[in-house]
Backbone as CSV, one residue per row, in Angstrom:
resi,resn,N_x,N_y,N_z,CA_x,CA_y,CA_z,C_x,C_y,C_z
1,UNK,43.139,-53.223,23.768,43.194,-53.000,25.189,41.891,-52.382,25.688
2,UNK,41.490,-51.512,24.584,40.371,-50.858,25.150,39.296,-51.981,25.304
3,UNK,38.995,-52.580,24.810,37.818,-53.933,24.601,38.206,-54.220,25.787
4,UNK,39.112,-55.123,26.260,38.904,-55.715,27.520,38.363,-55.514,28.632
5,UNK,38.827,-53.492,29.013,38.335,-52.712,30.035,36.927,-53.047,29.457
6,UNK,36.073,-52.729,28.734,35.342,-52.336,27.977,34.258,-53.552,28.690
7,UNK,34.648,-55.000,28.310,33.961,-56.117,28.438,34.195,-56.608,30.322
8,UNK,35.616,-56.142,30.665,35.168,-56.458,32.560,34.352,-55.231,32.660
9,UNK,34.237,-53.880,32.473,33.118,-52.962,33.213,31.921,-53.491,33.014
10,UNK,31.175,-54.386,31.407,30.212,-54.597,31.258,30.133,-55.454,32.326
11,UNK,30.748,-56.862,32.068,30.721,-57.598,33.560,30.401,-57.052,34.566
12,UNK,31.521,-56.111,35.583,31.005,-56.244,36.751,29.669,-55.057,37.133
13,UNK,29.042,-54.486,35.691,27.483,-54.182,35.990,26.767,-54.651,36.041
14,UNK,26.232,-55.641,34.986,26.229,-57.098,35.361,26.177,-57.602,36.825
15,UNK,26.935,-57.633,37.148,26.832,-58.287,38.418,26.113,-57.558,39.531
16,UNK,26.733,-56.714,39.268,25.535,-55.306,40.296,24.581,-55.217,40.326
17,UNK,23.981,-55.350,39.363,22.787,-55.457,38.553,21.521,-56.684,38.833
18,UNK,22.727,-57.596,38.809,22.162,-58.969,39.329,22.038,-59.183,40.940
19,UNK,22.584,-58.401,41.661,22.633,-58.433,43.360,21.712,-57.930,43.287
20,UNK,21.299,-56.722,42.896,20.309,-55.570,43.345,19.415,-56.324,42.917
21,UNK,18.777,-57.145,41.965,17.492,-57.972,41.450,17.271,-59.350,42.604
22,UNK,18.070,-59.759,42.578,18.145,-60.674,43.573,17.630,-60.409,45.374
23,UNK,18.092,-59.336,45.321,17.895,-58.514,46.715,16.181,-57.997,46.597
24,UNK,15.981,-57.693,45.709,14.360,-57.775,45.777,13.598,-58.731,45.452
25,UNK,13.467,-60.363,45.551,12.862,-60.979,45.818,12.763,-61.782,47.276
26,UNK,13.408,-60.855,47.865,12.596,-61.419,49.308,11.426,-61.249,49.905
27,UNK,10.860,-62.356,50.696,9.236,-62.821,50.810,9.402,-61.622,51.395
28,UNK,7.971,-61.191,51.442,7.553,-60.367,52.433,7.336,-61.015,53.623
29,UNK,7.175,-60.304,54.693,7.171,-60.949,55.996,5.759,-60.834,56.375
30,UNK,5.861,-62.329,56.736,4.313,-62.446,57.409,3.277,-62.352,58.525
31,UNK,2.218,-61.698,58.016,1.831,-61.002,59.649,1.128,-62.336,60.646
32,UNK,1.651,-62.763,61.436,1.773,-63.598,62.315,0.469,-64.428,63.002
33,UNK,0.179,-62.882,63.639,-1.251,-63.233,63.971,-2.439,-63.058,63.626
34,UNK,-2.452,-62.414,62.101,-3.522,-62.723,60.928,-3.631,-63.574,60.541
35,UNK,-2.385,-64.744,60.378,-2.390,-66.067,60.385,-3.306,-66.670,60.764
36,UNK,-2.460,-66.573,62.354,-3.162,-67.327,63.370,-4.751,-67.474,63.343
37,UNK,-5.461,-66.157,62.711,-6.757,-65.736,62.794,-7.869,-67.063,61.812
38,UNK,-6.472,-67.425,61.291,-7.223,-68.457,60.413,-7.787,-69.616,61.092
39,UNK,-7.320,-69.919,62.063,-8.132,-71.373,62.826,-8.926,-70.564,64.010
40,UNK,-9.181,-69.240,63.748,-10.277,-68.877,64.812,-11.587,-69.982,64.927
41,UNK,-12.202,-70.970,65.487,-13.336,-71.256,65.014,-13.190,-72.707,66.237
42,UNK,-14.272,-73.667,66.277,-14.363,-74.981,66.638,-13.609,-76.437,65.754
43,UNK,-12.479,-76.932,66.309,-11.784,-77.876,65.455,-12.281,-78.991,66.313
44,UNK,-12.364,-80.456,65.445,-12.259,-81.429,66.479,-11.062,-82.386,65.494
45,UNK,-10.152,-83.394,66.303,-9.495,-84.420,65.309,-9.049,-85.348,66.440
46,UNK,-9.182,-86.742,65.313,-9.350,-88.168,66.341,-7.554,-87.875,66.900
47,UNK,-7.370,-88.220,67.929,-6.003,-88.740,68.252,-5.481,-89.881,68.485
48,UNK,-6.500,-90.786,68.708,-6.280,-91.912,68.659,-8.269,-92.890,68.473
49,UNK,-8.420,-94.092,68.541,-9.266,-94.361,68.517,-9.871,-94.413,69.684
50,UNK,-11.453,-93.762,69.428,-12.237,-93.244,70.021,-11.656,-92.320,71.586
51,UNK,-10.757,-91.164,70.776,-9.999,-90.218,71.535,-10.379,-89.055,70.397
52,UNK,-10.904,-88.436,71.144,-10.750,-86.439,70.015,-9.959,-85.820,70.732
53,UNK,-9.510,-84.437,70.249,-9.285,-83.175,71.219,-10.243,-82.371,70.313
54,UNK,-11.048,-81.522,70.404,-11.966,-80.459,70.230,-11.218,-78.733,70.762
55,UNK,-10.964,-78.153,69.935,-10.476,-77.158,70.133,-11.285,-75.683,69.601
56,UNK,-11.125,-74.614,70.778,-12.197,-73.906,70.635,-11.187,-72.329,70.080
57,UNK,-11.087,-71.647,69.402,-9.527,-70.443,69.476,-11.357,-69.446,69.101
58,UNK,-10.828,-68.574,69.824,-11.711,-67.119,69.723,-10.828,-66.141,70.219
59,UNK,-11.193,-64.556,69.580,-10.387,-63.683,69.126,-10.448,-63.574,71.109
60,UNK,-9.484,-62.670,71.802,-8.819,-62.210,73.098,-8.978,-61.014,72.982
61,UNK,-9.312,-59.802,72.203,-9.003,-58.149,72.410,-7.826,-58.670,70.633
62,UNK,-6.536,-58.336,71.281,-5.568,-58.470,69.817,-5.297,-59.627,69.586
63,UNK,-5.264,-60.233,70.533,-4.752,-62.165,71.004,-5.921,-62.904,70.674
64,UNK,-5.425,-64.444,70.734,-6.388,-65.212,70.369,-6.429,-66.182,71.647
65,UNK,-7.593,-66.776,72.026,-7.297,-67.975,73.299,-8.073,-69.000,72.442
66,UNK,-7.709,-70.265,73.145,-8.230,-71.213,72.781,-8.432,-72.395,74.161
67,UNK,-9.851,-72.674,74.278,-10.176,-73.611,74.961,-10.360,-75.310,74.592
68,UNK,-9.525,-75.896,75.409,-9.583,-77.452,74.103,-10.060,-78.006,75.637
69,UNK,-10.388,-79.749,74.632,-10.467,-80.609,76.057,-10.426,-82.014,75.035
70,UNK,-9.668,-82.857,75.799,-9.381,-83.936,75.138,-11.081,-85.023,75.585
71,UNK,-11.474,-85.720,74.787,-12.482,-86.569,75.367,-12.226,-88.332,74.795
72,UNK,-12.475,-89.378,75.718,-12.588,-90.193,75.055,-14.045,-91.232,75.673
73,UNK,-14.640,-91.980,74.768,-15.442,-92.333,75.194,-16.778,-91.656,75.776
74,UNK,-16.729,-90.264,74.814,-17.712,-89.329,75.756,-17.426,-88.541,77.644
75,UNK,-16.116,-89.056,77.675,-16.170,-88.308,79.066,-14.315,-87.782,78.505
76,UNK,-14.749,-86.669,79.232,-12.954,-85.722,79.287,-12.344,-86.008,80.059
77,UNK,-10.915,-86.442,79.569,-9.987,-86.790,79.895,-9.460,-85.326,81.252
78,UNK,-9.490,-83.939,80.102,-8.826,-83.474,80.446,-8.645,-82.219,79.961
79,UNK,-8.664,-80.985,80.139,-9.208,-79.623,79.356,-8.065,-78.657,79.859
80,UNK,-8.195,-77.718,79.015,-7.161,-76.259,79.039,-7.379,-75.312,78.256
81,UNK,-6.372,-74.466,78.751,-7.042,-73.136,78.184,-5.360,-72.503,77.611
82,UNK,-5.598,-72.198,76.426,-4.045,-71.424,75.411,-4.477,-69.730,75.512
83,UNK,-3.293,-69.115,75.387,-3.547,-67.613,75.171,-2.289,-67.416,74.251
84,UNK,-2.514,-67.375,73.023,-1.557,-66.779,72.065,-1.291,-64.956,71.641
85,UNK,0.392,-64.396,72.032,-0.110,-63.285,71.562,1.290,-63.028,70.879
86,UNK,1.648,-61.725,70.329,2.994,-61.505,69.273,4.156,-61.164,70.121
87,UNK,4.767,-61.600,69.877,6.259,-60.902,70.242,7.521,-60.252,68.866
88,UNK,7.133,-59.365,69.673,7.878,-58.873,68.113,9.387,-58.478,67.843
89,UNK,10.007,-58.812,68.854,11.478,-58.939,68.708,11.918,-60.221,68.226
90,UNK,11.242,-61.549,68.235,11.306,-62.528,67.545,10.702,-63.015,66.669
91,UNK,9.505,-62.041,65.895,8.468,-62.145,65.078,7.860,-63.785,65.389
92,UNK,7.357,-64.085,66.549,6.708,-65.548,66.695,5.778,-65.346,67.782
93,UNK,4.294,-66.173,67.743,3.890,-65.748,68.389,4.287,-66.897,69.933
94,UNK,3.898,-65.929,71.047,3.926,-67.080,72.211,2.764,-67.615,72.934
95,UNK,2.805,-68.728,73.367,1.599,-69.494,73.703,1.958,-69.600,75.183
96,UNK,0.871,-69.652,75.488,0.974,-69.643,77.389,0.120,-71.031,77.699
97,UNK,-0.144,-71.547,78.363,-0.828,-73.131,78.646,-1.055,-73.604,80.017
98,UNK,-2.190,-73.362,80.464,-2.434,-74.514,81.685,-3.742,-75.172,81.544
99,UNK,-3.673,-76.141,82.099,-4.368,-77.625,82.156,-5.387,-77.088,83.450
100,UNK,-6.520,-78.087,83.494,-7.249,-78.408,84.982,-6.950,-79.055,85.483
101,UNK,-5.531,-80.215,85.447,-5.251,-80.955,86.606,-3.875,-80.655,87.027
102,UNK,-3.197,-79.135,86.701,-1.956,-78.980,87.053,-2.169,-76.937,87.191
103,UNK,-1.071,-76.532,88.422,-1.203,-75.053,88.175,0.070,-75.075,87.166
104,UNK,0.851,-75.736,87.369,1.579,-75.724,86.111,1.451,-75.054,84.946
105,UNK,2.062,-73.696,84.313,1.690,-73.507,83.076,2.874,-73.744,82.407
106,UNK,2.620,-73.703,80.734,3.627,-74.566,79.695,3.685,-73.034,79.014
107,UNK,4.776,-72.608,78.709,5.187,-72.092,77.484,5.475,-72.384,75.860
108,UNK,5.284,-71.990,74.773,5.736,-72.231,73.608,5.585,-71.037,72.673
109,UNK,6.360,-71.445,71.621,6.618,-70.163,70.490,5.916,-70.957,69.092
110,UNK,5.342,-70.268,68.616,4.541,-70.645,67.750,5.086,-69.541,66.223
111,UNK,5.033,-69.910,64.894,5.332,-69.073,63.932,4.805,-69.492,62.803
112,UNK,4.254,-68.841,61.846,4.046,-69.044,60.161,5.298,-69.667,59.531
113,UNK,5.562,-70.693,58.779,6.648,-69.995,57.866,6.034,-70.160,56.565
114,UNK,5.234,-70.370,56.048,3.914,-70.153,54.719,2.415,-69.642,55.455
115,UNK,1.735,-69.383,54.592,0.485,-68.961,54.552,-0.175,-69.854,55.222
116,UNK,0.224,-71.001,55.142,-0.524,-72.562,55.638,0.085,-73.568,56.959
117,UNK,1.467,-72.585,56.968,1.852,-73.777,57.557,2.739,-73.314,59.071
118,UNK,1.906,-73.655,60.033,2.297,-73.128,61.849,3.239,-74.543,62.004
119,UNK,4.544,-73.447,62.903,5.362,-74.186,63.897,5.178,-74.365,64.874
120,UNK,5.751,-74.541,65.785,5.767,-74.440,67.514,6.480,-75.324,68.035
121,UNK,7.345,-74.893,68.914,8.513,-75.457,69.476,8.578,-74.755,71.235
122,UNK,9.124,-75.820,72.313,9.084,-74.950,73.310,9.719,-73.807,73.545
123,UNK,9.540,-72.970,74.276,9.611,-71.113,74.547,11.099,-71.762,74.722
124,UNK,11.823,-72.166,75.629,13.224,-72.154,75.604,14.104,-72.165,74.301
125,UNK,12.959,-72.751,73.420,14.161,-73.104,71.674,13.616,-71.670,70.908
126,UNK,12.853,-70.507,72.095,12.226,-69.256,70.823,13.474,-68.679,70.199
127,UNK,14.977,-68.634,70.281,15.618,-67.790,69.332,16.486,-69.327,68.663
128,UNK,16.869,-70.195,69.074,17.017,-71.603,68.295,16.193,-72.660,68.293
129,UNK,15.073,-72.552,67.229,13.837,-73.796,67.019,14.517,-74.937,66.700
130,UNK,15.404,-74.576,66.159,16.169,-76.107,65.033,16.453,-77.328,66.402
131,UNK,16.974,-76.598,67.848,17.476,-77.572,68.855,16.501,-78.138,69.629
132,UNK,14.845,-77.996,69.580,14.300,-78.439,69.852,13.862,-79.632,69.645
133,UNK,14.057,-80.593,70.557,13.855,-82.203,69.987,12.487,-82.603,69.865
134,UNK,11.666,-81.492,70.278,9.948,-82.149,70.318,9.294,-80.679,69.471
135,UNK,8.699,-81.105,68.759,7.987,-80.141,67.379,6.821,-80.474,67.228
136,UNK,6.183,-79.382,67.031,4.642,-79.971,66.156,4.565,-78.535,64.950
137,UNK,3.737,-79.497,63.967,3.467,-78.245,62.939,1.959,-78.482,62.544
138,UNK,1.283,-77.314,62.381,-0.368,-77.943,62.012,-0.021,-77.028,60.159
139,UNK,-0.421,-77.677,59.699,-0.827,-77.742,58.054,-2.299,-77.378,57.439
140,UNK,-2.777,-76.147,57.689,-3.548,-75.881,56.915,-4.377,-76.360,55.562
141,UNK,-5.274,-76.845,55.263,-6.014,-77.437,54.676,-7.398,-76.890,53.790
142,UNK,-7.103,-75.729,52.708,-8.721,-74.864,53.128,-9.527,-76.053,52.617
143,UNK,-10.448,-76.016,52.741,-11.101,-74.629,53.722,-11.355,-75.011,54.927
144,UNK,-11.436,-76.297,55.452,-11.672,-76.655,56.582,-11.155,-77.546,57.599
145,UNK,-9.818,-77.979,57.009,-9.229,-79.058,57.686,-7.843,-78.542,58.126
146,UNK,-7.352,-79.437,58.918,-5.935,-79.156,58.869,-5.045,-80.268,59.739
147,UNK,-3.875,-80.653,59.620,-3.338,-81.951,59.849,-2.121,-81.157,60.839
148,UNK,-2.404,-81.797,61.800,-1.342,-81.359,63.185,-0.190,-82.891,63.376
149,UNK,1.228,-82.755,63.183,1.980,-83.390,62.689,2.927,-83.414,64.321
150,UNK,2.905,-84.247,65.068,4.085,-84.218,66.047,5.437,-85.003,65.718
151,UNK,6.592,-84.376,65.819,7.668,-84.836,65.526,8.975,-85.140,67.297
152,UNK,9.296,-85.863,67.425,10.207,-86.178,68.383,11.671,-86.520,67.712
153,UNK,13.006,-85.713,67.868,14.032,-86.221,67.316,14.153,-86.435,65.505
154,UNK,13.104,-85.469,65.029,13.036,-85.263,63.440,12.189,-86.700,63.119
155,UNK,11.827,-87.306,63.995,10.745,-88.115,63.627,9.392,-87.802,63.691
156,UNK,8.290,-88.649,62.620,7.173,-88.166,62.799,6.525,-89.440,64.292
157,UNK,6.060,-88.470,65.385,5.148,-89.772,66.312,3.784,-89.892,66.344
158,UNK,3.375,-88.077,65.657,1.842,-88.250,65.525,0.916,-87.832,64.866
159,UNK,0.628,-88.310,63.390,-0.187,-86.988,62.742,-1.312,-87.447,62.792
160,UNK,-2.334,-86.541,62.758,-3.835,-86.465,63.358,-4.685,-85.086,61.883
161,UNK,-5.719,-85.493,61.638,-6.802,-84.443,60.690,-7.395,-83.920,61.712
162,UNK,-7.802,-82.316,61.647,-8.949,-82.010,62.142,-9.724,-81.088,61.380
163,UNK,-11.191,-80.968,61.658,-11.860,-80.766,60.524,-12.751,-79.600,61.340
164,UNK,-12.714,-78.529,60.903,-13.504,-77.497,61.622,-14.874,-77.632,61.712
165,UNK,-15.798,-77.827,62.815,-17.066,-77.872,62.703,-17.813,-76.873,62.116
166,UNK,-19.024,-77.158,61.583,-19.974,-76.208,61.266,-20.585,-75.079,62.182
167,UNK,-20.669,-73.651,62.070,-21.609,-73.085,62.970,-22.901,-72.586,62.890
C-alpha cells in the first residue's frame, strides 16, 4: 500500500515539476520599435513593371516616419508620408498615413511576431488581426532586402523584393 502512495506522490511532482519548466520557456517579448529600427534607411522594390515605391523611414524623436512615393516611368504617381509610434496596451505599433492627393488619413497596426518578420493589419482589426481580410507582412532579409507580401482573404495578391539602397 505504501508503494502506491509512494509512486502517485512521485507522479504528481512530476507533473509540477513539468508545468513549472514548461512555464519558463516563454519567448520573451519583443521590443517593437527596436524592430522597427531595422528598416530605418532608403528601400526601393519593383511593384509592378517599370513601377517602384522607394521608401524613406528615419528616426521621429522615439517614432519613426517614413516618406515613400510610388514612381513609374520616372514620374510619381503619387507620395506620402507614415508616422509609426508604440502603443502599449496592445504591444503593436500604430501607423498613421496620408497621401498628396487625399486629406484623408489611413490608420494601421503594425507588430513583430519574429525578429524578421512585421505584420500590419487595419487599426480597426488592432485587438482582432485574424478578422482582417486585407494583410500585408514585410519579411526581413539581412542584410539588405526584404519581401513585402500582400494577402486579401488569406490569399497571396502581391509579393514584391526590396533592396535597401546604398548610402
Amino acid at each position: 500500500m505504501k508503494t502506491s502512495y509512494s509512486c502517485s506522490l512521485v507522479a504528481i511532482i512530476l507533473l509540477l515539476c513539468t508545468n513549472g519548466i514548461q512555464a519558463q520557456t516563454t519567448q520573451p517579448k519583443l521590443n517593437q520599435m527596436e524592430l522597427m529600427k531595422q528598416y530605418l534607411g532608403i528601400w526601393k522594390g519593383e511593384l509592378t513593371k517599370d513601377t517602384v515605391m522607394i521608401l524613406n523611414f528615419t528616426s521621429y524623436g522615439k517614432a519613426i516616419e517614413n516618406n515613400y512615393k510610388i514612381v513609374t516611368q520616372g514620374k510619381i504617381l503619387y507620395s506620402g508620408k507614415e508616422i509609426y509610434g508604440y502603443n502599449q496596451k496592445y504591444d503593436k505599433i500604430i501607423l498613421a498615413a496620408v497621401t498628396d492627393y487625399s486629406p484623408r488619413i489611413s490608420l494601421a497596426a503594425c507588430w513583430f511576431s519574429s525578429r524578421d518578420t512585421g505584420n500590419l493589419v487595419g487599426y480597426q482589426y488592432l485587438a482582432n488581426p485574424e478578422k482582417d481580410n486585407n494583410k500585408m507582412q514585410w519579411i526581413l532579409i539581412p542584410p539588405d532586402s526584404a519581401k513585402r507580401i500582400v494577402y486579401q482573404n488569406n490569399k497571396v495578391i502581391n509579393a514584391s523584393t526590396y533592396f535597401r539602397e546604398k548610402q
